[in-house]
N, C-alpha and C positions, 0 to 999 in steps of 0.2 A: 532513580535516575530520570531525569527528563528525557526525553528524545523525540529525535523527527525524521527518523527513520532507520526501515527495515533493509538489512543490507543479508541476502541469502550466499552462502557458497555451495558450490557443487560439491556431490558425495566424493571422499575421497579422501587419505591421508594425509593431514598436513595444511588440507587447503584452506581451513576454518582460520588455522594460525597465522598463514600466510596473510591471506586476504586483512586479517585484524592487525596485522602490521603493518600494512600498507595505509589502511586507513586511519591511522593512528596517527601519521603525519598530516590530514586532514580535516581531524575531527575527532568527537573524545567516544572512543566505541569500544562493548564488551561483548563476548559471548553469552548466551542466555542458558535457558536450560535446554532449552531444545536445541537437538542437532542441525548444525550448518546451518544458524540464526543468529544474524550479530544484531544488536540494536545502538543506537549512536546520536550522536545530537551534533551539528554543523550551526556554524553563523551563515552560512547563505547556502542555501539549496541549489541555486543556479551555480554558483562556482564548481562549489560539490561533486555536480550533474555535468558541466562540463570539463574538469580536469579529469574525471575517470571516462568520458569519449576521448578527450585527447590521448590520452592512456594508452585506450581500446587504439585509436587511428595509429600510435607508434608502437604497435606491438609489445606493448610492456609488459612482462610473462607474466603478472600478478594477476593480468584481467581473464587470464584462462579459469582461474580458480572461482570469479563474480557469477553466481548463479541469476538474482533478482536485484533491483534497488527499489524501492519504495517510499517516497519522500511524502511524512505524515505532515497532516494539517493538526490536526486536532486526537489528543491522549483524553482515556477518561479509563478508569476505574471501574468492574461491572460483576456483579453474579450472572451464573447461567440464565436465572429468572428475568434480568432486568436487562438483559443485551438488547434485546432486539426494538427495545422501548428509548433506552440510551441514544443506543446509535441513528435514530430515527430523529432526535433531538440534533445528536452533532451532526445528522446531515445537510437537515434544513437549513440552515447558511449554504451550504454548498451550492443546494437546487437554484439561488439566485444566478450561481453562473454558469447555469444550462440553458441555451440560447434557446433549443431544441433540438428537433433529429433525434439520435438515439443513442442511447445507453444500457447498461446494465449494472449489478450489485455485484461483488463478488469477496466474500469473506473467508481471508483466510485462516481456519480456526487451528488454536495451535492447545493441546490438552484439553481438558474437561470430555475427553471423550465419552458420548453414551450423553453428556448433562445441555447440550450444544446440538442441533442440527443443523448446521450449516445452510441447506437450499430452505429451511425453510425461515430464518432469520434473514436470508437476501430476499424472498420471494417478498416479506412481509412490510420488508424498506424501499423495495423497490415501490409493489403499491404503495406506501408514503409519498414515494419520491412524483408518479403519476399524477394521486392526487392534488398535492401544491402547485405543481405547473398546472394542472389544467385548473384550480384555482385562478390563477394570476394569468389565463388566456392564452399560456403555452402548449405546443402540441409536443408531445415526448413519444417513442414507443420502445419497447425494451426490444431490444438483437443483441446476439452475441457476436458478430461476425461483423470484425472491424466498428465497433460504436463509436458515435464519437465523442463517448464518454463513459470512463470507470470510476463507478465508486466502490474505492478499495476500502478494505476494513481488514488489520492485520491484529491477533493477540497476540498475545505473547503470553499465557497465564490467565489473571483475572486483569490484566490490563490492555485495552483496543485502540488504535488506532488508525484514522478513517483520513482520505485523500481523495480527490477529484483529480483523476489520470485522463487528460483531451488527448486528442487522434496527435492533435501537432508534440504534444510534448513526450509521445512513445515513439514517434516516428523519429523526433530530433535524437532521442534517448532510448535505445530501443532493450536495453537492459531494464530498462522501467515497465514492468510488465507485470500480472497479474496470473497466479496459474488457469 
């Protein structure tokens, strides 16, 4: 299935199913194998992103259930071997639209436990990501605290991913969020 994004629900009875019928009117979404993980594909991300705030602003009991949204740019295919080589490929488009300031990586890895390190597959993209701006005369530095830019990377299996999350589009959208 193609898709372009990661839609989480909170732990709990029922909420997986709920929330996936909700979005079903929206967009063409399935559960995965992991728990409280739907994956989905929309014709416009922004409608998307804003009919589930309006949602959230009229109290619509469905939004109790929405744990994360993740709106992907870019899906690729990978072994534990070649992750962190891939994703370092699809971020590089991304880096063109970091003005500067600061940022971080943050990968959320879903199976392959034990085959996958997490911190050190962000650590490894992140240095990419420094390198190319201060290539092309930009000044970047990595914080975790408020950045004003995440680069997400979501699996789902052997398949990743990756999104450039700005300060303004978590702030607009604040279920867009990264663990």
């Amino acid at each position: 299935m193609n898709w372009n994004m990661v839609v989480t629900s909170l732990p709990g009875p029922g909420r997986e199913h709920r929330l996936l019928h909700e979005l079903g009117s929206m967009g063409e979404f399935h559960m995965t194998q992991f728990k409280d993980v739907c994956v989905g594909y929309v014709e416009d991300v922004t409608n998307f992103l804003e009919a589930i705030r309006q949602a959230e602003e009229e109290g619509a009991p469905w939004v109790e259930d929405l744990g994360r949204v993740i709106p992907i740019e870019q899906i690729f295919h990978f072994t534990p071997e070649t992750l962190a080589e891939q994703m370092k490929e699809a971020v590089t488009p991304l880096v063109r639209r970091i003005s500067g300031g600061t940022f971080y990586v943050r990968l959320e890895r879903r199976g392959l436990i034990g085959q996958v390190m997490s911190p050190d597959v962000e650590r490894s993209v992140a240095d990419h990501i420094l390198a190319l701006a201060e290539s092309e005369g930009r000044q970047l530095r990595t914080s975790f605290e408020d950045a004003d830019y995440i680069v997400a990377a979501e699996t789902v299996g052997h398949e990743c991913g990756v999104a450039l999350l700005t300060r303004d589009l978590r702030q607009r959208y604040p279920f867009v969020q990264t663990r």
